[in-house]
Backbone as numpy.savetxt, mean C-alpha at the origin, in Angstrom:
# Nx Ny Nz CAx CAy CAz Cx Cy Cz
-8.07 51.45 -12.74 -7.57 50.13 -12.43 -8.65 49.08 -12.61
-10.09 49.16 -12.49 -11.32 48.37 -12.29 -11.30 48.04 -13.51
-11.15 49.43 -14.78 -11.69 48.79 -16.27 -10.60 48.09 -16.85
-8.86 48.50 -16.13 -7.95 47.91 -16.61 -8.44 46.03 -16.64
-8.89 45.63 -15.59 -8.87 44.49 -15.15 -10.28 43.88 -15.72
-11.11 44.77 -16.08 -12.27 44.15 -16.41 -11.79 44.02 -18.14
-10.78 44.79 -18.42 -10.29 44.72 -20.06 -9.37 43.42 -20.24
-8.99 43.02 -18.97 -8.27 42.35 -19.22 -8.51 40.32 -18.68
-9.63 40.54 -18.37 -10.33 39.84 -17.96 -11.01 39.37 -19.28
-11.52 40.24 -19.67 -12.34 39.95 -20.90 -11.74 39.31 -22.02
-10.00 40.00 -22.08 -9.44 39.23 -23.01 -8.76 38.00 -23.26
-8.79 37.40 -21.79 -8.60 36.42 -21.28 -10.01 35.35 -21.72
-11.02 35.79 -21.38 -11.87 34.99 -21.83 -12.35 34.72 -23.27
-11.78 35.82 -23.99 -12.32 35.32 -25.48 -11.12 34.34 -25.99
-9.63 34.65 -25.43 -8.52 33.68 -26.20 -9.15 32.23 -26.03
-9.75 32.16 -24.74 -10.16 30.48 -24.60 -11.52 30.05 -24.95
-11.96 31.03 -26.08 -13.69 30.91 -26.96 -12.37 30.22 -27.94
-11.57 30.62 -28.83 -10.61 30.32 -29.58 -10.91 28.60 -30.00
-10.73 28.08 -31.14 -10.34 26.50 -31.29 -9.10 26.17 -31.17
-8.72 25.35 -30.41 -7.14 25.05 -30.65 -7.38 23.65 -31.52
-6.38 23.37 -31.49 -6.20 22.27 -32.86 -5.64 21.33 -31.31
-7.03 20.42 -31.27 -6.71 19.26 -30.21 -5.99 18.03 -30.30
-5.40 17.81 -30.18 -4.73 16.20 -30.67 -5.34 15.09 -29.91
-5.63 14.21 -30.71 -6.78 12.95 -30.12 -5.58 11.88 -29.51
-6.04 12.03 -28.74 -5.31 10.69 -27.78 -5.92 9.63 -27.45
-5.50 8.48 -27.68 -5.99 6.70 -27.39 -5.82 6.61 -25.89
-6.28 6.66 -25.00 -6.09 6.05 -23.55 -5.94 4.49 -23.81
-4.91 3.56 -22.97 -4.78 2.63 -22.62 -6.20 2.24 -22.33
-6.10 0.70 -22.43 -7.65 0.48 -21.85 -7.44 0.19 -20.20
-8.58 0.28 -19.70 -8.53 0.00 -17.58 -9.01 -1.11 -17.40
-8.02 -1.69 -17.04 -8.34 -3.45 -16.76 -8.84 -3.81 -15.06
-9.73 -4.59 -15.22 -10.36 -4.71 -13.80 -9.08 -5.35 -12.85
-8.73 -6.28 -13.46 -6.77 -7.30 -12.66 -6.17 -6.56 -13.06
-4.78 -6.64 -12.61 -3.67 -6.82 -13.01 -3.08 -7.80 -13.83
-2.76 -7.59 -14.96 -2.05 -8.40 -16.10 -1.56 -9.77 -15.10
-1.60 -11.07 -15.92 -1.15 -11.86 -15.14 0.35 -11.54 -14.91
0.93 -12.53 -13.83 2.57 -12.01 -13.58 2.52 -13.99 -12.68
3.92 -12.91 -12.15 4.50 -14.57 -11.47 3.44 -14.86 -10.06
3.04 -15.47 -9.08 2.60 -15.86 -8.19 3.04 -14.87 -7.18
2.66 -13.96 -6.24 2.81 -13.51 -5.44 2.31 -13.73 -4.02
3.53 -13.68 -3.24 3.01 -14.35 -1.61 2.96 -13.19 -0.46
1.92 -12.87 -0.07 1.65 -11.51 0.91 1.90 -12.21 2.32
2.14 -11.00 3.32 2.05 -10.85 4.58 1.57 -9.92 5.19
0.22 -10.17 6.07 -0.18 -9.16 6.51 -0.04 -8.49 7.61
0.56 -7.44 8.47 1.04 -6.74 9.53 0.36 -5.67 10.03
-0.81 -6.15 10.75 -1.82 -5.60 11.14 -2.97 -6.12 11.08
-4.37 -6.91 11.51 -4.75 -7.53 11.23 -6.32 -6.78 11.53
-6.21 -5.64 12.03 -7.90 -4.64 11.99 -8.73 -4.38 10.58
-9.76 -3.72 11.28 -10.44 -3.68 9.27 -9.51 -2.86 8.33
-8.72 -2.21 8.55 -7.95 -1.48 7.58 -7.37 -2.92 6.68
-6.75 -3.48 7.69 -5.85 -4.71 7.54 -5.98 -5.77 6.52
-7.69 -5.82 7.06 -8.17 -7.13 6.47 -8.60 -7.00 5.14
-9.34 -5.44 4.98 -9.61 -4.67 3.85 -8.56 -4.48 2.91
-7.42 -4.36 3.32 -6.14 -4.07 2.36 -5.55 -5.16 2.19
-5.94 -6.45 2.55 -5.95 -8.14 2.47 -6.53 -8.33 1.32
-7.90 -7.92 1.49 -8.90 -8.33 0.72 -8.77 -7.61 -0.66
-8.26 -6.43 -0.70 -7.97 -5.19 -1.54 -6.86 -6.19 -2.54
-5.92 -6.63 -1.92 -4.86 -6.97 -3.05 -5.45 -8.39 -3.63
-5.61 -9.02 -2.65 -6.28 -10.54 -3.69 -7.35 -9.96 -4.59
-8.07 -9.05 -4.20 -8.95 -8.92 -5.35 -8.40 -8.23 -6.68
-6.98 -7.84 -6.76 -6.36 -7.01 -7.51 -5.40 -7.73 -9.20
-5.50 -9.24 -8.72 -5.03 -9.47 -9.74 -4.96 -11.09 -9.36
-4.75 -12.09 -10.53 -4.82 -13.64 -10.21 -3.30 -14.35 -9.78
-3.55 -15.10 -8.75 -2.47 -16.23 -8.23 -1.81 -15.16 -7.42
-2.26 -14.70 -6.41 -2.08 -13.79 -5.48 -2.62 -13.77 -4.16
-2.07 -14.33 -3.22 -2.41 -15.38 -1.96 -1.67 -14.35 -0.68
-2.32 -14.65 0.21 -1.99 -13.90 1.57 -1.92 -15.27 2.61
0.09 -15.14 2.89 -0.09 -16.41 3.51 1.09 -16.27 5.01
0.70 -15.24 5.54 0.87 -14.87 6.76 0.19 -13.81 7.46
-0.03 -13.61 8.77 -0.12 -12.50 9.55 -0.33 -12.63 10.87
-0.36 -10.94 10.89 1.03 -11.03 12.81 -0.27 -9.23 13.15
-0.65 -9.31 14.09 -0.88 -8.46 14.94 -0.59 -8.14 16.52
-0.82 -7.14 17.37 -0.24 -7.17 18.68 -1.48 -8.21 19.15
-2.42 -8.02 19.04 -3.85 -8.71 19.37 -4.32 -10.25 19.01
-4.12 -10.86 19.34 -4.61 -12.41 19.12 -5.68 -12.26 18.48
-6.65 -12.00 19.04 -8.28 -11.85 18.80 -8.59 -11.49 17.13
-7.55 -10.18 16.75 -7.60 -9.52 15.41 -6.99 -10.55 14.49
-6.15 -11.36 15.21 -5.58 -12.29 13.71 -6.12 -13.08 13.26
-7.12 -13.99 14.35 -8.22 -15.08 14.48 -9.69 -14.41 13.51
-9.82 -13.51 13.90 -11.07 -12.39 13.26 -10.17 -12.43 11.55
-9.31 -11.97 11.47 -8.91 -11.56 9.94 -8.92 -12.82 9.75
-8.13 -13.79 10.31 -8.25 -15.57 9.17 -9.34 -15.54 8.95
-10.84 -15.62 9.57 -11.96 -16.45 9.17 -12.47 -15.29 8.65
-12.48 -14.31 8.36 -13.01 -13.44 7.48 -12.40 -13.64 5.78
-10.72 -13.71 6.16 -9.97 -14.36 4.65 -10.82 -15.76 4.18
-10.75 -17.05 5.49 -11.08 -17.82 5.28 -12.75 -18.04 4.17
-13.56 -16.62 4.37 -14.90 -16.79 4.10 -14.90 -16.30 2.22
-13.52 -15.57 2.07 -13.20 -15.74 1.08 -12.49 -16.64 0.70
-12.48 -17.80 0.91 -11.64 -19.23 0.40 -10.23 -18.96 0.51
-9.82 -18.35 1.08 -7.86 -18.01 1.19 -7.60 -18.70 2.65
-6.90 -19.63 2.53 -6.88 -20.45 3.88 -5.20 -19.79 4.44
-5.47 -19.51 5.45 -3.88 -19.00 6.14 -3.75 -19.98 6.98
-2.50 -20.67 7.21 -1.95 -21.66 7.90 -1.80 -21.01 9.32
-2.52 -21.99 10.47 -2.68 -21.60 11.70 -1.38 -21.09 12.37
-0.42 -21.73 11.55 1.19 -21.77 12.05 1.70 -20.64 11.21
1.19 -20.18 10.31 1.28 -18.76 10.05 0.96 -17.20 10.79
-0.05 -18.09 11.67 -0.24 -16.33 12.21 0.22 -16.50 13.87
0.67 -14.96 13.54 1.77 -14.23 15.10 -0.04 -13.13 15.57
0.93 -13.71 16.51 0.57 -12.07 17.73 1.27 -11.14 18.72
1.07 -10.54 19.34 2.41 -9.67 20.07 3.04 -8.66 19.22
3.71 -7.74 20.36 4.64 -7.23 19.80 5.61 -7.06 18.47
6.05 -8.28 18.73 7.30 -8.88 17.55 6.61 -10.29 16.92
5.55 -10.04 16.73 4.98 -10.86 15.61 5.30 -10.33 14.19
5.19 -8.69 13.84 5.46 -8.28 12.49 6.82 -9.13 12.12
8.03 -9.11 13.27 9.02 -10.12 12.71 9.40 -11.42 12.05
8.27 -12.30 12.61 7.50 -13.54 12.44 6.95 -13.34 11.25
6.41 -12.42 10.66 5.86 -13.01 9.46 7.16 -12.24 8.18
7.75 -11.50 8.65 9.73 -11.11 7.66 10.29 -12.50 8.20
9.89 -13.73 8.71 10.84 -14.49 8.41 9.93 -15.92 7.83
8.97 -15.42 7.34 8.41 -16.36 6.61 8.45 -16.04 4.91
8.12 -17.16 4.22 8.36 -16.79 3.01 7.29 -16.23 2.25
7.35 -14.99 2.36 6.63 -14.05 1.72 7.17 -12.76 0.50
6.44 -12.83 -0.61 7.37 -11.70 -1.29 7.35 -10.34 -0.64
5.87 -9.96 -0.64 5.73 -8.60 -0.09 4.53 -9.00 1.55
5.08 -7.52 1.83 4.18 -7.46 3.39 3.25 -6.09 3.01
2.15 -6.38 3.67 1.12 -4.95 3.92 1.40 -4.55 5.14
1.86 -3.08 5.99 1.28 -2.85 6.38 0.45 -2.14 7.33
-0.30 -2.66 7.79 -1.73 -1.60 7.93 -2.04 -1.48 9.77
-0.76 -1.30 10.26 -0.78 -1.16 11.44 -0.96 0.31 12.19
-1.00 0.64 13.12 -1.61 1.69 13.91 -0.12 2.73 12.98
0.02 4.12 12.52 1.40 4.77 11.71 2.49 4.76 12.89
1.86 4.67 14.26 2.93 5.51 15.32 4.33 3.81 14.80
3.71 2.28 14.57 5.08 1.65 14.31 5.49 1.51 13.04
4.73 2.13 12.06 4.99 1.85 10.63 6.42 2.14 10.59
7.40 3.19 10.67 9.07 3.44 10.34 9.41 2.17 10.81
9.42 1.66 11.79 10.25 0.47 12.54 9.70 -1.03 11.52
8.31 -1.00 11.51 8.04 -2.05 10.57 8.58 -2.02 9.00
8.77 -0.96 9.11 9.58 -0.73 7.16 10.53 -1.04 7.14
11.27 -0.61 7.91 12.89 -0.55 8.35 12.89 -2.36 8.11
12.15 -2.64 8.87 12.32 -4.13 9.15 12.15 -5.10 7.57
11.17 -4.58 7.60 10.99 -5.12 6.15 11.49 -5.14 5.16
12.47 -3.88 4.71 13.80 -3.78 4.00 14.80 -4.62 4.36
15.15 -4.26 5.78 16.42 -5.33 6.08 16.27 -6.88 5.50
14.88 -7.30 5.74 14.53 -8.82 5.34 14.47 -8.54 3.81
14.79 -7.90 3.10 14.55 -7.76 1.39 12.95 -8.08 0.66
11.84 -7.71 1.34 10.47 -7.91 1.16 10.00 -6.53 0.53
8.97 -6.59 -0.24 8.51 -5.57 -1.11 7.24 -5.39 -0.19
6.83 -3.77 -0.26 6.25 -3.34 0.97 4.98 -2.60 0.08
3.80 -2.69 0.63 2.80 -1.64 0.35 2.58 -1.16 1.79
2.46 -0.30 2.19 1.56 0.69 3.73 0.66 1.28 3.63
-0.13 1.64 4.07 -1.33 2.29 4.77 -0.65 3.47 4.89
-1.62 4.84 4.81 -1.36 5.89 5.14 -1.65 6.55 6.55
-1.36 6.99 7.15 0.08 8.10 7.11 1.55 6.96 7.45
2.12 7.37 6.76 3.34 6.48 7.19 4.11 6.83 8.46
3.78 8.21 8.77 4.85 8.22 10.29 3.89 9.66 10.83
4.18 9.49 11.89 3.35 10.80 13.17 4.20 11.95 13.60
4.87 11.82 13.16 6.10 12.89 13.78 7.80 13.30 12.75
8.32 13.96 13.48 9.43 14.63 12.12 10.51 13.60 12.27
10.53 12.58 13.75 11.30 11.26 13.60 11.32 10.54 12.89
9.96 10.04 12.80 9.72 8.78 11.71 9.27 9.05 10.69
8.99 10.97 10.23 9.19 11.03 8.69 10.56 10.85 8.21
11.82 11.15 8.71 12.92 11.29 8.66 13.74 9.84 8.36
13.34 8.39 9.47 13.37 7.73 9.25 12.70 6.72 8.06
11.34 7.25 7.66 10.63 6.93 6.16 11.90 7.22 5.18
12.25 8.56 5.10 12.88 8.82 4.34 14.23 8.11 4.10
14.96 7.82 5.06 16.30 7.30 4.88 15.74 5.73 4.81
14.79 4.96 5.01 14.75 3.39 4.97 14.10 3.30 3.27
13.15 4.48 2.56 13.10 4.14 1.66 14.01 4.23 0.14
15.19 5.37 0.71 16.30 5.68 0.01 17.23 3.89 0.17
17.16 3.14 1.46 17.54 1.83 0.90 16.91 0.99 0.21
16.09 0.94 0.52 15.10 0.42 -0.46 15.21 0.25 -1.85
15.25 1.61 -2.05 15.71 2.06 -3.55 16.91 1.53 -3.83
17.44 1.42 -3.27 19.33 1.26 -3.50 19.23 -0.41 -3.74
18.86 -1.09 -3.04 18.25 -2.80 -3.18 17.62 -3.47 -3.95
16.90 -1.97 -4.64 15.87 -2.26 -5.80 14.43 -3.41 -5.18
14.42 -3.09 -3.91 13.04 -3.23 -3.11 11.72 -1.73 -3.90
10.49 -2.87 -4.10 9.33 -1.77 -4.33 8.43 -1.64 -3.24
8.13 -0.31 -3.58 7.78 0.42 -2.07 6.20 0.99 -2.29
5.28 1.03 -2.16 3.82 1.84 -2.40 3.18 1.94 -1.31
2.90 2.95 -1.01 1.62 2.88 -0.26 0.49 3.79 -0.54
-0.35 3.56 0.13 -2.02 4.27 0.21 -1.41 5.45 -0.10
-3.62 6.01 -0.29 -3.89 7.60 -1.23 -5.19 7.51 -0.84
């Protein structure tokens, strides 16, 4: 059985000494932006360093792409994320940012295309959910849910989603 496998081992390794006949492929080129597009208006839902980082993450991602709300449970974190945006020249309107609880709601009823977000996972299902109902295009933070509830619920809010033709991404 030892030499079977050492015979067969061996013949394994010479097929891939072999040349195959490679076909040359052009890769696309990797662009530092995103191709220009229409103006996009963010909301941010969560306002910690994940938050502010995944703020900072999309404006840096492509041009005429502005972050012009956000809502955390914490006062302190939304005040901290403006003047950190602010130090990157992105001015958020004072009357833009929530705190509390049901601040994530506050910024689904402002006019925003898409929302980030980058809140603690245990409310991410309920914040998605929400964010579909308002017809807003969503990126999240990973893990999206803590338990077999709110994977379950991921699953059925992003099957509407789909159905609405809402786009959905999150973290990796």
């Amino acid at each position: 059985l030892i030499g079977a496998a050492g015979l067969a081992g061996i013949s394994a390794l010479s097929s891939c000494s072999k040349k195959s006949k490679a076909v040359d492929y052009e890769f696309p080129p990797l662009l530092d932006k995103a191709p220009d597009g229409k103006p996009l208006r963010a909301g941010l839902i969560g306002c910690g360093n994940r938050g502010t980082g995944a703020a900072l993450n999309f404006l840096s991602a492509g041009n005429d792409l502005h972050i012009v709300a956000l809502a955390d449970v914490f006062e302190d974190k939304v005040w901290d994320c403006r003047s950190k945006l602010k130090k990157q020249k992105v001015e958020v309107p004072e009357a833009n940012c929530f705190w509390g609880f049901d601040a994530y709601k506050q910024v689904l009823d402002t006019d925003v295309d898409i929302v980030i977000l980058a809140t603690p996972p245990h409310f991410r299902p309920e914040h998605f959910d929400a964010a579909v109902q308002a017809k807003k295009h969503v990126f999240m933070e990973k893990p999206v849910a803590v338990d077999p509830v709110g994977a379950r619920q991921m699953i059925a809010t992003s099957k509407k989603a789909e159905n609405i033709g809402i786009t959905v991404i999150t973290g990796t």
